[in-house]
Every structure is written in C-alpha cells, then in structure tokens.
C-alpha positions as CSV (number, residue, x, y, z in Angstrom):
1,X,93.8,-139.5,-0.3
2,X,95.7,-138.1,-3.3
3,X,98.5,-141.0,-4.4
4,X,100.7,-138.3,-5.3
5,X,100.5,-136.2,-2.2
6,X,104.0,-136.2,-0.3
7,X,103.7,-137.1,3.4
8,X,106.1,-135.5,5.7
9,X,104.5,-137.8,8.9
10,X,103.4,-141.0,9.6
11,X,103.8,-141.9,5.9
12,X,103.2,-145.9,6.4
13,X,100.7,-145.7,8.8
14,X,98.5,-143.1,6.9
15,X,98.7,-145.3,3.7
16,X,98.1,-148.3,4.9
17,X,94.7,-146.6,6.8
18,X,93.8,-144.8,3.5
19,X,92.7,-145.5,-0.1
20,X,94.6,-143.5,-2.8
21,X,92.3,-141.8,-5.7
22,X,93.8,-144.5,-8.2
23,X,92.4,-147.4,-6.1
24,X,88.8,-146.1,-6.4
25,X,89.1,-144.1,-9.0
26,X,86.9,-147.0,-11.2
27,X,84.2,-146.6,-8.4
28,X,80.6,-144.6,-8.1
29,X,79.6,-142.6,-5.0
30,X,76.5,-140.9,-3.7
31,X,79.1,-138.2,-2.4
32,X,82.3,-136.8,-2.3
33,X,83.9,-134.4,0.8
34,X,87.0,-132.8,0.3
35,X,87.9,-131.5,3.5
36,X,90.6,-128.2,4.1
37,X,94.1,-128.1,4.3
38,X,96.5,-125.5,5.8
39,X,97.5,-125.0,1.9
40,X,96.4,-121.4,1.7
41,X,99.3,-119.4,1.6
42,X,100.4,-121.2,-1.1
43,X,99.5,-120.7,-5.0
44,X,97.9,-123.4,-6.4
45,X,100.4,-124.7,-8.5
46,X,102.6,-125.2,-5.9
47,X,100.4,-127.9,-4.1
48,X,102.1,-131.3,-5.0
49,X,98.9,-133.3,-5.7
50,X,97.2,-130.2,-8.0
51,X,97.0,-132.3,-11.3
52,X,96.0,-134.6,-9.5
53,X,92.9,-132.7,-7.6
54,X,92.2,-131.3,-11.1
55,X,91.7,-134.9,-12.3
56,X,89.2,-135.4,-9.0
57,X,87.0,-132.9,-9.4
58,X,86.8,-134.0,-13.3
59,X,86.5,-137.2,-11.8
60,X,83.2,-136.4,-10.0
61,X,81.2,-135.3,-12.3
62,X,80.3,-138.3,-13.8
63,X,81.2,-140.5,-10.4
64,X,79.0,-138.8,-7.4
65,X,75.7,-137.4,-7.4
66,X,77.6,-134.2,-5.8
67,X,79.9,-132.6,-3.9
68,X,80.7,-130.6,-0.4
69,X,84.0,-128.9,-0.3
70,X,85.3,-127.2,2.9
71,X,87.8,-124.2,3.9
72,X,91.0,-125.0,1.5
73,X,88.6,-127.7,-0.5
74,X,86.1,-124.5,-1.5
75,X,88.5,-122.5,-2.3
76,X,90.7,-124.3,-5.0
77,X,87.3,-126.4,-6.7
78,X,85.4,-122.9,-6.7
79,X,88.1,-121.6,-8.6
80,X,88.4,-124.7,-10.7
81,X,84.6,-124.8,-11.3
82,X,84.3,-121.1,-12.8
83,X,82.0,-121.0,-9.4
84,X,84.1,-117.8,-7.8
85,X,87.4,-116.3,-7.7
86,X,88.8,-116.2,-3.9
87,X,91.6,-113.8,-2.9
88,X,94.5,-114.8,-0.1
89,X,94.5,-112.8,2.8
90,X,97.9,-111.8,5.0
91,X,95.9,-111.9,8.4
92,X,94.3,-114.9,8.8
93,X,90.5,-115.6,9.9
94,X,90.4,-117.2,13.0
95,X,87.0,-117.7,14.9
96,X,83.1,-118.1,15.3
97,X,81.6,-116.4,13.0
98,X,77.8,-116.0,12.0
99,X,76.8,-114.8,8.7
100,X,73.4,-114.8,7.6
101,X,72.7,-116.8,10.6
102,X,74.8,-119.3,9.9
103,X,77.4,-120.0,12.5
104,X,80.6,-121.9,12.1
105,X,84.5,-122.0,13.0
106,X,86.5,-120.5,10.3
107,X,90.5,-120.6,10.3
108,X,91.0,-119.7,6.9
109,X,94.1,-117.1,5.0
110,X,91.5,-116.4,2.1
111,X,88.0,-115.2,1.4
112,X,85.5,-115.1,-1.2
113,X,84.4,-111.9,-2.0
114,X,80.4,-111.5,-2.6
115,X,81.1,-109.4,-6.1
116,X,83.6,-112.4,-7.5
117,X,80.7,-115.0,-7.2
118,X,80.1,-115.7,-10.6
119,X,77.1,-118.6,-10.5
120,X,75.5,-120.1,-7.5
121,X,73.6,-119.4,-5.0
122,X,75.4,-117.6,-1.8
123,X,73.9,-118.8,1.1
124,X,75.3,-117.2,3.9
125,X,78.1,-114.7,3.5
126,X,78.6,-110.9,4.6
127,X,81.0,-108.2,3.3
128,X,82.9,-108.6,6.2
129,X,84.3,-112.6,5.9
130,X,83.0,-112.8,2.0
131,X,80.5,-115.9,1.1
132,X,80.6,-118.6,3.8
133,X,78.3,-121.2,1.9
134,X,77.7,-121.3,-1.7
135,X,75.0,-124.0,-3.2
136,X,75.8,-124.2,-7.5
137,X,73.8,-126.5,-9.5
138,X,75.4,-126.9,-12.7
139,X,77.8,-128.7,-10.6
140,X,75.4,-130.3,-8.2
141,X,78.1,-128.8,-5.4
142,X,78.7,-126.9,-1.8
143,X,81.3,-124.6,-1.4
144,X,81.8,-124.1,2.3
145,X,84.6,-121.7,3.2
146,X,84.7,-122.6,7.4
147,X,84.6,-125.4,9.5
148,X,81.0,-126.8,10.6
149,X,83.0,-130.4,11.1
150,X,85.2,-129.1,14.1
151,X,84.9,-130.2,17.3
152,X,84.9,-127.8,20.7
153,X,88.3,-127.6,21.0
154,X,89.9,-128.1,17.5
155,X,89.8,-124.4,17.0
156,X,91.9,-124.2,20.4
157,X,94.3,-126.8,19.3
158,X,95.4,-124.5,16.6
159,X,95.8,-121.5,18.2
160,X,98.2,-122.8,20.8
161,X,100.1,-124.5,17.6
162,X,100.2,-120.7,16.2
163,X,100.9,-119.2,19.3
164,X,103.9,-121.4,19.6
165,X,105.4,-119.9,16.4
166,X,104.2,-116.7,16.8
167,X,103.7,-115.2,20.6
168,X,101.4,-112.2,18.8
169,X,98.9,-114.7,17.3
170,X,95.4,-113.3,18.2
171,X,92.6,-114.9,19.8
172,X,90.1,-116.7,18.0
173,X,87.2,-114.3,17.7
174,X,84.0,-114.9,19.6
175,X,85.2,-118.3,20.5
176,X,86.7,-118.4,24.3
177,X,84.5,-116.9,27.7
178,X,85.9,-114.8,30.2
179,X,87.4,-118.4,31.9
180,X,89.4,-118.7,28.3
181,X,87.2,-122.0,27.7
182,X,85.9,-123.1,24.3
183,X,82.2,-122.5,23.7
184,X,80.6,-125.1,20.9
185,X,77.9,-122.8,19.4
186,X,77.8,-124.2,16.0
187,X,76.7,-128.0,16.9
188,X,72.9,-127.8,16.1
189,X,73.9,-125.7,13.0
190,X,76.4,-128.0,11.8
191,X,73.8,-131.1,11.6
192,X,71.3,-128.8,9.8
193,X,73.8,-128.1,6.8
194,X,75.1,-131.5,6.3
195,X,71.4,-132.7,6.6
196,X,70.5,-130.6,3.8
197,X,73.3,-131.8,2.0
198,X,72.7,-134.8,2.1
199,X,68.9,-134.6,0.9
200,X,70.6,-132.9,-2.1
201,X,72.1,-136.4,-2.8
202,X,68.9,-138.1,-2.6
203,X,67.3,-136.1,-4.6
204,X,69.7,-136.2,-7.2
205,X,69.9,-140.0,-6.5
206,X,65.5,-140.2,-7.6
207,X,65.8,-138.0,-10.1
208,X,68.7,-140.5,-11.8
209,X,66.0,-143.1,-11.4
210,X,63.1,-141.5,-12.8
C-alpha cells in the first residue's frame, strides 16, 4: 500500500497486515495489480499518495515484467503512461456490462473514450461505456476500466451504501432478476482475462531469459 496514503479506518490494523511501497520498493516482481479506488470524482492531484503512485508506476518498469490496472488504477496509469486520456462523468456507471463480448461489473464516474486512445490495443470497448480493456506493449500493461475481480454480491454491497446517501440511486444495470437477486455472469470471463494476463508475464519472463 502507498506509505503516504492517509487512512481514515482501521489505520493499525491495515498497516500492520500490509507492506508500504518503501519496504519493497528494492524488490523484483513477475507482476504488479493496482486495484480501483472510489477516487474518481476527484482530480488527480488531489489524491494524497499521487507522487507517490507516479513514483510506482516509474517504479515498474524496470521492477515487474508487467502490469494490470483496474477501474480507478486504469484510469490515472493510462493517463500517466500517454496510453489514453479518460474524461469524469457526473452519472456514474453502475452494472454488468458486455462489450465486445466481454462481460464485467463496472462502478466507475469516468470513461475512456474510443477516439482518446492514443497507443494500444482496445480490446473490448463500445461507444456507449468507452474502452473496457486496453492491452499496450511499450509498457508491457492492461488497462481494465471494470471489475472482473468482484464477487456476486460486491456490486450489491455498494448500491445499498449509495442508496443510503442518496434514495434516487439507480439500479445496477443488467445485474439483479425479477426476485432483486444478484446474478454472477462474469465468472468464467473473469478467469479467461487474468489467465491471459498472466501468460503475458511468462512470456515476457522467457523472453528475459533468452
């Protein structure tokens, strides 16, 4: 976790279950996750660990043979990396969502438009939701704008947090039956991306190796 991030819960606990960036920092990696935030209603700058996560994704370039980043992850290293150039939204994106058939939970107050992609390879996206999934080799990384790490009812667990402070928060689209249960359609499709992912890494991992 970012050393410099202030935590407003649980501040002992979390440290004492979590490594900081500085205590690893001198370390090598096949991989590096950075997984979402609810930080994107906020500018970039105003994120407290920013230099920080700057210094990261420098970091991992020489440290990890690449990198997946999800929802708030994708949004700020894409921008970072020269990869796109995402736009906040006011109405958030809340739901199941298949583009290109590729189906996933997003929850997200931005998108990535298909025309401000400037390098990469967009594999799923639509006009609609922007680029979902976005492959880039010159910096051996994933830019995923949903959530294929969710489980069944994470998705609900937010809503009824957003419903709580807002009693007009929609439902998550194509998400709930008719019985207002959660449906998991994105399982199978989940372990098929990180699979591929992961076979990046060992490729990149032989090729390092001759």
């Amino acid at each position: 976790m970012p050393s410099t991030h202030h935590i407003n819960k649980n501040a002992t606990q979390i440290r004492q279950a979590y490594a900081t960036f500085d205590q690893v920092e001198a370390q090598y990696f096949d991989g590096l996750i950075v997984t979402g935030a609810p930080l994107d209603q906020l500018e970039f700058e105003q994120v407290d660990f920013w230099p920080e996560f700057r210094r990261i994704l420098t970091w991992r370039k020489a440290h990890t043979k690449g990198a997946l980043f999800i929802c708030w992850g994708a949004y700020a290293a894409g921008e970072l990396d020269g990869v796109f150039h995402g736009k906040q939204l006011a109405q958030k994106i809340s739901g199941i969502y298949t583009t290109d058939g590729l189906t996933m939970p997003h929850s997200r107050y931005f998108t990535i438009p298909l025309a401000s992609v400037v390098r990469g390879n967009v594999l799923a996206g639509s006009q609609a939701l922007g680029a979902t999934l976005i492959s880039d080799s010159a910096s051996n990384s994933w830019y995923l704008a949903g959530h294929l790490e969710y489980q069944t009812g994470t998705l609900r667990a937010e809503y009824y947090r957003d419903l709580h402070k807002d009693p007009h928060t929609p439902l998550p689209a194509h998400y709930f039956d008719s019985d207002l249960q959660p449906q998991n359609t994105w399982h199978d499709q989940a372990t098929q991306v990180y699979t591929s992912w992961l076979n990046t890494l060992t490729t990149a991992r032989r090729q390092a190796h001759g």
